[in-house]
N, C-alpha and C positions, 0 to 999 in steps of 0.2 A: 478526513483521512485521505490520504494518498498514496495510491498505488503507482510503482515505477518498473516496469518490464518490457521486454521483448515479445513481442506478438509473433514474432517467428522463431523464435528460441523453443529449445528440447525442457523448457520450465513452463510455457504459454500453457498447457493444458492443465497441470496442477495450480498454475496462478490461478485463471479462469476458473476451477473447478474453486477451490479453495474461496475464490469471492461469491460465487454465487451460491455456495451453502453459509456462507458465512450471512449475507442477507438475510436467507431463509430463516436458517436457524433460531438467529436472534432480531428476528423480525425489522431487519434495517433498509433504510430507503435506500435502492443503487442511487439514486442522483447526489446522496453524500458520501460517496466515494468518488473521488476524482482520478480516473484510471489515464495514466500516462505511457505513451510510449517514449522506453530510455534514449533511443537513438533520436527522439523529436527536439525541434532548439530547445522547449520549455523543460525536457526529459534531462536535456546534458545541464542545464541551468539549475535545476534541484536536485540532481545529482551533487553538483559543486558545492553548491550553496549549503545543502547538509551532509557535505564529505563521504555522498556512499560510494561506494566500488563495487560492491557484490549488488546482485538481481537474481530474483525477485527483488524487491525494498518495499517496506511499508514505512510512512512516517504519518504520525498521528502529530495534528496540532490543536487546540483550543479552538473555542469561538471565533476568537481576535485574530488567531493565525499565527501564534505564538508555539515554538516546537514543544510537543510533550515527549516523545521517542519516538524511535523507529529501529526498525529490525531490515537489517540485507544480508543476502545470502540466503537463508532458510524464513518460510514462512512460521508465526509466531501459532502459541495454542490461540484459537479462536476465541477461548475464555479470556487470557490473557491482555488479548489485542482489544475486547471487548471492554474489559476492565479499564485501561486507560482511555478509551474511544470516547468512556461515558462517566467519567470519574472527577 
């Protein structure tokens, strides 16, 4: 999973909040969320590369690295996001 936001943005504290119950909750290791900052080279690079515009952005891919979806703009249900995370 990959996270893409602004650590200085009026979104940073509900991103943040939003991952670290999301961990809790359904017992996931942070080290397999790959949290990105959007303005970083690699941030503006998957940005492009999976056409988001809107931030927050989650994009969920496979083992192999293969896209499964992602959500920008608004953060997804946490069931949701889970659902494909591990599907």
């Amino acid at each position: 999973m990959i996270v893409l936001y602004r650590p200085d943005s009026e979104q940073a504290r509900g991103t943040e909040s939003f991952l670290r119950d999301l961990t809790k909750q359904h017992d996931l290791d942070p080290r397999d969320i790959r949290i990105i900052n959007m303005d970083s080279p690699e941030g503006l690079s998957l940005a492009s590369v999976y056409d988001i515009m809107a931030f927050p952005a989650i994009i969920v891919t496979d083992n192999e690295g293969a896209y499964v979806k992602h959500w920008a703009g608004d953060l997804p249900l946490m069931s949701e996001l889970v659902g494909y995370t591990f599907s």
